[in-house]
C-alpha positions in Angstrom: 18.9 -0.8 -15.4 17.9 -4.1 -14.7 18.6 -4.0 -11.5 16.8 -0.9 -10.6 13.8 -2.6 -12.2 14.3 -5.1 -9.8 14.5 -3.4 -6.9 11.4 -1.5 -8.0 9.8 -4.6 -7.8 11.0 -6.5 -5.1 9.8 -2.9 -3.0 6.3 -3.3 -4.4 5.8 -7.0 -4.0 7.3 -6.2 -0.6 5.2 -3.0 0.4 2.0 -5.0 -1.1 2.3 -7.7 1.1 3.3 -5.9 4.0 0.2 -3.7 3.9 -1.7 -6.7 3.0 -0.7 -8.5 6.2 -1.2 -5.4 8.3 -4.7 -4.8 7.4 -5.4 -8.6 7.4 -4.0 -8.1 11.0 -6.7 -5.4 11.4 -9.5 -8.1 11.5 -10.0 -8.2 7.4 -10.6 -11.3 5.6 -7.7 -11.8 3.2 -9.4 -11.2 -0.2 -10.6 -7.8 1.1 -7.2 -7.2 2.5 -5.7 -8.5 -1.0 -8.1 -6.2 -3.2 -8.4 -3.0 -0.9 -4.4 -2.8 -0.9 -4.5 -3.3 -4.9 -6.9 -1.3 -5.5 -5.2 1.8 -3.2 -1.8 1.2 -4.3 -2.5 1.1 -8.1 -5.2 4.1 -7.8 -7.6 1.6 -9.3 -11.0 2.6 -7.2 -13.2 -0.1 -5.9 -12.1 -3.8 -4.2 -13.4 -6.8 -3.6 -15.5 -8.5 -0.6 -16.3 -5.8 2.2 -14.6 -2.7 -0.1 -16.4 -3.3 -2.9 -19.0 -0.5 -2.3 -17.1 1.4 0.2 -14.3 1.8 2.5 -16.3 3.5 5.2 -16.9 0.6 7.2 -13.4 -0.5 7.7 -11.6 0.3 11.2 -9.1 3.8 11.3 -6.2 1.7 11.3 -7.3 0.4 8.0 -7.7 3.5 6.5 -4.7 4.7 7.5 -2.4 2.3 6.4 -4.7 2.3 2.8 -4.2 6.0 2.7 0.2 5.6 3.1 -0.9 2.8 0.0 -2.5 5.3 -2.0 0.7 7.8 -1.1 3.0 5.2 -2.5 0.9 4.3 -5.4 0.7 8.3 -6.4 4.1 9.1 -5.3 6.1 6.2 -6.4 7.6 4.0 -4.2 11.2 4.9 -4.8 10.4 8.8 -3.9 8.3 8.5 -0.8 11.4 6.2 0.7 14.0 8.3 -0.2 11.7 11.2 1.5 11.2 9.0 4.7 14.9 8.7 4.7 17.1 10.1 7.4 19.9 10.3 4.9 18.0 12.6 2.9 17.1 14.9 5.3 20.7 15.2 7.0 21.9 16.7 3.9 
């Protein structure tokens, strides 16, 4: 049990900063990357800094990789990996 809680983790901390990077990569300061990836991921509604009225001014990129956030924040990590999986879908 333990260990599943860790690896739950580990792939969070991992996929947060990931998708952090990636939209921080996309020309976003860091605290909006930070808070626009929290606030997708964990369903929570507005950021911080440029997303804190509205996501409309941020590139397509950027929206795309918050929307596969809010898809692993509604879907739970484990499940949408294990559906991306070639493994699962060879079966």
């Amino acid at each position: 049990m333990v260990d599943a809680v860790w690896g739950f983790f580990s792939l969070y901390v991992a996929s947060f900063v990931l998708m952090s990077l990636m939209l921080a990569a996309t020309g976003l300061d860091l605290l909006t990357a930070f808070s626009a990836v929290a606030a997708c991921i964990n369903n929570l509604g507005p950021g911080l800094a440029q997303v804190g009225a509205h996501y409309a001014d941020l590139h397509d990129p950027a929206k795309w990789i918050l929307c596969f956030a809010m898809l692993l924040g509604r879907l739970e990590i484990f499940t949408l990996l294990v559906l991306l999986s070639p493994a699962f879908w060879r079966r």
